[in-house]
N, C-alpha and C positions, 0 to 999 in steps of 0.2 A: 504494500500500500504506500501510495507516494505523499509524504507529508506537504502541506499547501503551507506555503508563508501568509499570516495574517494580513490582511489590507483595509487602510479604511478610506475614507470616501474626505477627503477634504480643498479646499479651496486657495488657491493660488494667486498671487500677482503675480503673471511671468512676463520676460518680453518676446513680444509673440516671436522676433526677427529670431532668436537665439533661440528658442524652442524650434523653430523650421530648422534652424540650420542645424541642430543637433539629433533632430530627427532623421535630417539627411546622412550628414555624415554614420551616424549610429545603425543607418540602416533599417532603420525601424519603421512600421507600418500607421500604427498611430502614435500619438503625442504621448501617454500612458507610458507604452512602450518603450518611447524613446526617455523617459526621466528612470523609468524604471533600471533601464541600460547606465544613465548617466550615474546615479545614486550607485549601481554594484561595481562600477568605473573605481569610482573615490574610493569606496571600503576597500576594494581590491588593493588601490594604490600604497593606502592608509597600511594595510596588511604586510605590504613588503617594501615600506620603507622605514617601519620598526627596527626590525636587525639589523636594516641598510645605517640609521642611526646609533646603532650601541655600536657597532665594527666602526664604526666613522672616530669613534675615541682612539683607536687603536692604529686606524691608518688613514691617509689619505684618498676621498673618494670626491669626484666632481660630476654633477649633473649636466648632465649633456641634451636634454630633454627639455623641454620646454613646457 
């Protein structure tokens, strides 16, 4: 059985230009989709740049990335 992630129903000020555009690049079919993409984007990033930060006392490391 595949567990569902909770969702709730709430209300936004977005700016529409950067919601289209983030829907585009993200590939995504609706607007939903595409924040939902953006939002597991961040945690994802959030997630590996943890370690990327404790190792960084240890050596040097430079973002290349934008």
């Amino acid at each position: 059985m595949r567990h569902r992630a909770a969702s709730r129903h709430t209300h936004l000020q977005l700016d529409q230009a950067k919601l289209t555009r983030a829907k585009t690049v993200l590939g995504a079919k609706t607007e939903t989709e595409a924040m939902g993409r953006a939002l597991a984007l961040v945690v994802e990033e959030h997630e590996l740049d943890r370690p990327l930060k404790r190792a960084k006392a240890r050596m040097q490391l430079w973002k290349v990335y934008r």
